[in-house]
C-alpha angles and dihedrals in degrees: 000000000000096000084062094058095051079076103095090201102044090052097056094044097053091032070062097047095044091054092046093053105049081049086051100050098052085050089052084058089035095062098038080059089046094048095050084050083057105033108033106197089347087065092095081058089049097048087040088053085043094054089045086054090054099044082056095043093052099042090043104038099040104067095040088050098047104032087057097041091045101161095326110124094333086166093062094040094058087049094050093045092051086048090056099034080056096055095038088055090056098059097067079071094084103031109140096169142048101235082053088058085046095059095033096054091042080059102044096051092038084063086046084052094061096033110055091046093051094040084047085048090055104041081056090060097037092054102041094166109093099227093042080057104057088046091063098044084047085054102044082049084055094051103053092041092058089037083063084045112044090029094085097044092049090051103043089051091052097040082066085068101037157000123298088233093066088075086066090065087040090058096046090052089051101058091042087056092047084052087059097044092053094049093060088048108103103217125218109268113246128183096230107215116241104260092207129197085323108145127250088249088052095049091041097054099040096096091056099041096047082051107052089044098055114080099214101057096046081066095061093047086051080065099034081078104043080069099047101047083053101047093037090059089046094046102047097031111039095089088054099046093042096043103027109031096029095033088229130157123240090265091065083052097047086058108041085050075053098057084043089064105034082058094055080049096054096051087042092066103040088052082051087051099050102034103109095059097030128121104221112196093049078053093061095041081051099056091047093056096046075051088053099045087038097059087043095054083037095070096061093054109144101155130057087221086061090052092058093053081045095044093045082043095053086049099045083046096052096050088053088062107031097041093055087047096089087047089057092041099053091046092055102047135045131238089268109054094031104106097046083047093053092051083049092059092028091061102033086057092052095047086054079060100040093056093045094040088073090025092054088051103053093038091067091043092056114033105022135246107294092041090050090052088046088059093047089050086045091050096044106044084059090046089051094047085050099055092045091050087049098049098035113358095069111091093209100065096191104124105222119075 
């Protein structure tokens, strides 16, 4: 860790992300409580339509931002995304009405949208060595994973001093310091190459369609979705399978989302540990496979105890395959078409969550709890095949198709 942080650049970004993140997750609970003043018993409908905003806003705004930023003043873009990601947290200061929380929160992560690509974009340059670079994605993992975490305690402890509202201003404040930040970064120098007389539509959709035509990184989409049809069936069900199969309380389902995360942590770090003499790619296949055995074992729970070993499983198994993800994508794309590479990535992986959000939902409704599980093994055993077919199973190993 502390080779990474000799790196001037590298310490200010993620000094920027960190900050970013704690302001963003007590406006997450700060929004759950302004929807339920709002809402009353409809407020669950209010933070579901929310989360399905933000899943649009991610898979539709990603690739049109990056793919016409490219590499072009990627610093001032970052700076001008985190001012208006700061007043448009604000705002939500004086919301008095749902549809007022819908726009807001389809600006905000549209921002996002354009923001986490381009910063990706830019940690890649700054670590060019492979295994300084998977240190830094395992960080950042461990980062957002403490941040859920952490996140609720801390919350609960400062709403018994104040208003929920006052992490509105906190988060404001918290974008606007990760601005600054970001402006005394000094950022890795790229010759941009000159764009031309190439339409809007071309440079918006060269991220995707460099992505779908190259082998390697349908792969990783391949298991892009593995993750999101497990966690999705974690993320939307497991108040539902705590409280309504098990009979448990919230606290049982504050602690089985725990041992989710603390999983995803662990992974994160040996991944950190080992990067430097890790073969990526067998690691994904690996945690796809945990993901695989996991959600077959999954379908014959009978204990709460066993959903906490599944639960910390099905996190262990998720940071083996998303912290690897940046690594593929820098060694199959160049400086110059990195950024647009990274929304590309950045969007295709939301659009996986944002169809098994609803599907995972339906599934356990309909066909019950072992027989959901049943589906998720049989998904991701083919999305796993696919992935290893696509990276080693091809005799011609060119990566482009």
């Amino acid at each position: 860790m502390v080779e990474l942080f000799k790196f001037p650049a590298y310490r200010t970004l993620f000094s920027a992300q960190l900050i970013a993140l704690i302001g963003t997750g007590l406006t997450t609970i700060a929004l759950a409580l302004l929807a339920y003043d709002l809402a009353g018993s409809k407020a669950g409908i209010v933070l579901g339509t929310a989360l399905a905003i933000k899943m649009i806003a991610y898979v539709f705004v990603s690739p049109i931002i990056t793919g016409l930023i490219k590499n072009k003043n990627r610093k001032k873009h970052l700076i001008l995304f985190d001012i208006a990601r700061a007043i448009t947290v604000i705002f939500l200061f004086f919301v008095d009405s749902i549809w007022q929380i819908y726009l807001l929160i389809f600006c905000l992560q549209s921002l996002s949208a354009g923001f986490t690509p381009v910063y990706q974009s830019v940690i890649s340059d700054i670590l060019k060595e492979d295994r300084l670079f998977v240190k830094g994605a395992s960080l950042s993992r461990i980062a957002y994973n403490m941040e859920n975490i952490l996140s609720p305690s801390i919350a609960i402890l400062i709403l018994s001093f104040v208003s929920y509202s006052v992490f509105f201003i906190a988060n404001t404040l918290c974008f606007l310091f990760s601005a600054l930040l970001i402006i005394t970064t000094k950022f890795p120098e790229i010759q941009n190459k000159t764009i031309g007389l190439n339409s809007v539509w071309k440079r918006v959709t060269s991220g995707i369609t460099e992505y779908v035509w190259n082998r390697n990184l349908l792969g990783l989409l391949s298991l892009n979705m593995c993750v999101s049809a497990s966690g999705a069936m974690i993320l939307v069900n497991s108040v539902s399978i705590v409280q309504g199969f098990f009979g448990l309380s919230e606290s049982e389902l504050a602690m089985a989302m725990l041992f989710y995360g603390l999983g995803s942590i662990l992974s994160a770090i040996l991944v950190f540990l080992n990067g430097d003499k890790a073969h990526f790619k067998t690691i994904m296949l690996l945690g796809a496979l945990l993901t695989g055995v996991v959600s077959f074992g999954s379908a014959f729970i009978q204990s709460y105890p066993h959903l906490l070993f599944s639960w910390f499983c099905f996190g262990f198994s998720s940071s083996l395959i998303l912290v690897p993800v940046g690594q593929i994508l820098r060694e199959e794309t160049n400086e110059h078409d990195r950024t647009a590479i990274f929304g590309a990535q950045f969007s295709l992986s939301h659009a996986c969550w944002l169809l098994t959000y609803p599907v995972m939902g339906y599934v356990l409704l309909l066909v019950g709890l072992k027989a959901s599980f049943f589906i998720i093994a049989s998904l991701v055993i083919c999305t796993t095949f696919i992935a290893w077919f696509l990276w080693f199973g091809l005799k011609d190993k060119s990566s482009t198709l």
